[in-house]
C-alpha positions as CSV (number, residue, x, y, z in Angstrom):
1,X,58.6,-14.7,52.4
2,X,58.2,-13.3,49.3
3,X,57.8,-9.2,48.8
4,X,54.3,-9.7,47.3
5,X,53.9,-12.3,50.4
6,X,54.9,-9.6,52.5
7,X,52.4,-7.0,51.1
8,X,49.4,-9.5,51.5
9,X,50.2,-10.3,55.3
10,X,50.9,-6.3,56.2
11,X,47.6,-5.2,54.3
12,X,45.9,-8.3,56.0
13,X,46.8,-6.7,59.5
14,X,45.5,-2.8,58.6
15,X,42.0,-4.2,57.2
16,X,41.4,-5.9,60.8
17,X,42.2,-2.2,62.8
18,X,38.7,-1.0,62.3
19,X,37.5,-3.9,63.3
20,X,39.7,-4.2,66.4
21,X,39.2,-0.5,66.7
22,X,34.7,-1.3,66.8
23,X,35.3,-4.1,69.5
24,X,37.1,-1.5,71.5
25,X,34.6,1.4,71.1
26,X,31.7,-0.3,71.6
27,X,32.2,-3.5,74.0
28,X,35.6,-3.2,76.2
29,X,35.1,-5.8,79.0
30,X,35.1,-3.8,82.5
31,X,34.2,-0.4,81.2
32,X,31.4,1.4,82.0
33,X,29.3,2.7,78.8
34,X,27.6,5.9,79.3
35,X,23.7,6.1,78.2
36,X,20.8,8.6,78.8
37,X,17.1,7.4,78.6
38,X,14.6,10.5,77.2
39,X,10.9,9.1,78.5
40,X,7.5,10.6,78.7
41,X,4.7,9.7,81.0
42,X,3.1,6.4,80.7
43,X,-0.2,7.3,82.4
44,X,-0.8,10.0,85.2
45,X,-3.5,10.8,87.6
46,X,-5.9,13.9,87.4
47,X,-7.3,14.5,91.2
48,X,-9.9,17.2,89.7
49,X,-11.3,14.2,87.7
50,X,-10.6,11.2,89.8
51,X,-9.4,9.7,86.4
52,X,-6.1,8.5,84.9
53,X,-5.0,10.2,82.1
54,X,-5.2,6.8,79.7
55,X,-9.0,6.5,81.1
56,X,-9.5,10.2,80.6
57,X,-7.7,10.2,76.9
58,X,-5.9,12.9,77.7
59,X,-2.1,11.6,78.1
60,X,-1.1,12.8,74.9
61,X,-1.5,16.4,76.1
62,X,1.4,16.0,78.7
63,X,3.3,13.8,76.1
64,X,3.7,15.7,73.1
65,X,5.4,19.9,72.5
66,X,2.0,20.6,70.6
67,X,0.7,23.7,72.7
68,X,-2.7,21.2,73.1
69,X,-1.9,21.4,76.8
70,X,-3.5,19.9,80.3
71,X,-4.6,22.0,82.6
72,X,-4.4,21.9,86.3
73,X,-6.9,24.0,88.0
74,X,-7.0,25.9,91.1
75,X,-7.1,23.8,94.4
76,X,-6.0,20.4,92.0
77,X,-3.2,18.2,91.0
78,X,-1.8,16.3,88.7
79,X,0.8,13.4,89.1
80,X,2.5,11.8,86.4
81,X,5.0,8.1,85.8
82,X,7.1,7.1,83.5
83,X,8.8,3.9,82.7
84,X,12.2,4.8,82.2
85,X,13.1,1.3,82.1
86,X,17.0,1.6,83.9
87,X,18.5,-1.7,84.6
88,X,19.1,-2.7,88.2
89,X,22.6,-2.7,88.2
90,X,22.9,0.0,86.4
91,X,25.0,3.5,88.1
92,X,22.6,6.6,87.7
93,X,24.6,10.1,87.6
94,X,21.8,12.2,86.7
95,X,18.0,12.5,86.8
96,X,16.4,15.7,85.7
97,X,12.5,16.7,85.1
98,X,11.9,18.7,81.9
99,X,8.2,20.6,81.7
100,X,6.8,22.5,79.1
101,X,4.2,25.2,80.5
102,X,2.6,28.0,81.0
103,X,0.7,29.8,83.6
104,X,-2.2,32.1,83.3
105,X,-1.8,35.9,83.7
106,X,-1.6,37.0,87.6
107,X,-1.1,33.9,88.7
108,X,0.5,34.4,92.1
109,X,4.5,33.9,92.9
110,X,4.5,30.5,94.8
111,X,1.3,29.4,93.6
112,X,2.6,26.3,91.8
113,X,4.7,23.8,93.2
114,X,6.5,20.6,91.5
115,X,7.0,17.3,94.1
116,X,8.3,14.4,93.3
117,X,7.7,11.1,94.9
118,X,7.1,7.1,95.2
119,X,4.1,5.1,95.5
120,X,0.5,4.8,93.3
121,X,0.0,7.6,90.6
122,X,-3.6,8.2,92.9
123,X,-1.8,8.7,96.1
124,X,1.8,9.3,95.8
125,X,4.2,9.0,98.5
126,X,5.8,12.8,98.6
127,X,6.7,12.9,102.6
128,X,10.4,13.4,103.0
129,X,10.7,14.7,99.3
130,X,11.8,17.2,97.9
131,X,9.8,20.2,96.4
132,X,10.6,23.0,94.1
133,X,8.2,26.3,93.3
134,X,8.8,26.8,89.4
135,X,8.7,30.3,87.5
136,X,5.5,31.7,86.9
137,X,5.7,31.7,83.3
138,X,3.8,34.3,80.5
139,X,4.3,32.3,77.7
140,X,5.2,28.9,77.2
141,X,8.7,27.6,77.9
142,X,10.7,24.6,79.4
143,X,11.8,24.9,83.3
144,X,14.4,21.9,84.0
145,X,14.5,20.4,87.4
146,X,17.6,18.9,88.7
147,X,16.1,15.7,91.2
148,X,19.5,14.0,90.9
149,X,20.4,14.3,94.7
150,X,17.3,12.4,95.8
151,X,16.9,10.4,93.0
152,X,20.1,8.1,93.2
153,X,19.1,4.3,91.9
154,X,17.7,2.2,89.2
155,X,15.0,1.4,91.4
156,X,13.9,5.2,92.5
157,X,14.4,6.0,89.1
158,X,12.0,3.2,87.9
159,X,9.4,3.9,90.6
160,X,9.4,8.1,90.1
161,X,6.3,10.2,90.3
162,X,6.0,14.2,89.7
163,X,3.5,16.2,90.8
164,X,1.8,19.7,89.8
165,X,-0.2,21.4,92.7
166,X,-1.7,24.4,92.0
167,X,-2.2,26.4,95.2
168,X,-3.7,29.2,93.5
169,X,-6.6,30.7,95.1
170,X,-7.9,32.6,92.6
171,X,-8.8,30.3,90.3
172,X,-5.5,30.9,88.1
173,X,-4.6,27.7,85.8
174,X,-0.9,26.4,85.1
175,X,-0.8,24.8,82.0
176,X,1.3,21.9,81.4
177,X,2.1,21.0,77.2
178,X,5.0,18.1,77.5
179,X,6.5,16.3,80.8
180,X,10.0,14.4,79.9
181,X,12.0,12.9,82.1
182,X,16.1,12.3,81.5
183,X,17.8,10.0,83.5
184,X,21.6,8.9,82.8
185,X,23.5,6.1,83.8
186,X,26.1,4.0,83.3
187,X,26.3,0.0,83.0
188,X,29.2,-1.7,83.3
189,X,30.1,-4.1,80.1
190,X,30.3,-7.2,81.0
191,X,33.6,-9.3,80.8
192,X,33.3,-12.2,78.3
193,X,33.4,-15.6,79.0
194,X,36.0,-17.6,77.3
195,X,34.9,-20.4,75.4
196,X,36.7,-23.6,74.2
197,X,37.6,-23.6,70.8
C-alpha cells in the first residue's frame, strides 16, 4: 500500500466516528433512553357549572401562565386530564403535578385540597388516593406535587385526573392560572433485527 493509499484508508476510518459515535448516542440496542413528557390539560370538568371546560371555553385559562386564571369557588371543584401519551411498555420514574395559583386574602389554612384519581373527568375515582393541602398562597406562584409513589405505570399515568376542592366556607376563591403535568420514563431501544444482505 502506498503512503498516499495509506492516508486515504486512515482518514476514511476517522470520518465514520461521528457517525459510529450518533448510532451509539441515539439508538444502542438494549438501552433504556430517558424522556420526560411536559402536558397540559386536555379538557376538565367544572362541578359549579356542570360543564367541561372545552364546552364552557374556558380550558385555556388552566393551560396557559397568562394570569387569565379559573376560578374555583367556595363549596366547588374542579378536575382536570391530560393525555400524556406514555407508551405501554414504557418504565415511569417520575410523575409530578405543577400548578400555578393563587388564593384570595384570608382564605383559611386547609381550605384547599389537591386529589388525584382515575375514572370520568365528571366523577373521578379519588377513594384510596392520595391527597395533599397546598400553601395558601398571596400572590401567584407554582406549588409542585410529587404523585410518583402512587402513580407508577404507563397506564395510571395515561388515565390521571387532579382535582381542586375548595372547602372554604367563607366564600374565599383559589385561583388556578396553568396546570402541567411532568411525567418521565424510560423505553427500552429496541434490538435490531438483522436482515440478509
Amino acid at each position: 500500500m502506498t503512503k498516499r493509499n495509506s492516508r486515504s484508508a486512515v482518514l476514511a476510518r476517522w470520518s465514520l466516528l461521528p457517525l459510529i459515535a450518533t448510532l451509539l448516542l441515539v439508538a444502542t440496542p438494549g438501552v433504556a433512553t430517558a424522556l420526560t413528557a411536559t402536558v397540559v390539560p386536555v379538557d376538565g370538568y367544572d362541578q359549579a357549572t356542570g360543564l367541561t371546560l372545552v364546552q364552557g371555553g374556558k380550558l385555556g385559562l388552566v393551560t396557559t401562565s397568562n394570569n387569565a386564571r379559573f376560578d374555583v369557588t367556595a363549596g366547588h371543584w374542579l378536575s382536570v386530564q391530560f393525555a400524556p401519551g406514555i407508551p405501554s411498555d414504557a418504565t415511569v420514574t417520575s410523575v409530578k403535578v405543577l400548578v400555578e395559583h393563587v388564593e384570595d386574602r384570608n382564605t383559611a389554612i386547609g381550605a384547599i385540597t389537591w386529589q388525584i384519581g382515575q375514572g370520568p373527568i365528571t366523577t373521578p375515582n379519588i377513594a384510596g388516593d392520595p391527597s395533599l393541602q397546598p400553601p395558601i398562597l398571596r400572590s401567584e406562584s407554582t406549588g409542585t406535587w410529587d404523585v410518583s409513589p402512587w402513580v407508577t405505570s404507563p397506564a395510571a399515568a395515561n388515565n390521571l385526573k387532579f382535582v381542586v376542592r375548595n372547602n372554604a366556607a367563607t366564600g374565599k376563591r383559589t385561583r388556578i392560572d396553568r396546570i402541567q403535568l411532568v411525567v418521565a420514563y424510560s423505553v427500552a431501544t429496541p434490538t435490531p433485527t438483522p436482515t440478509p444482505t
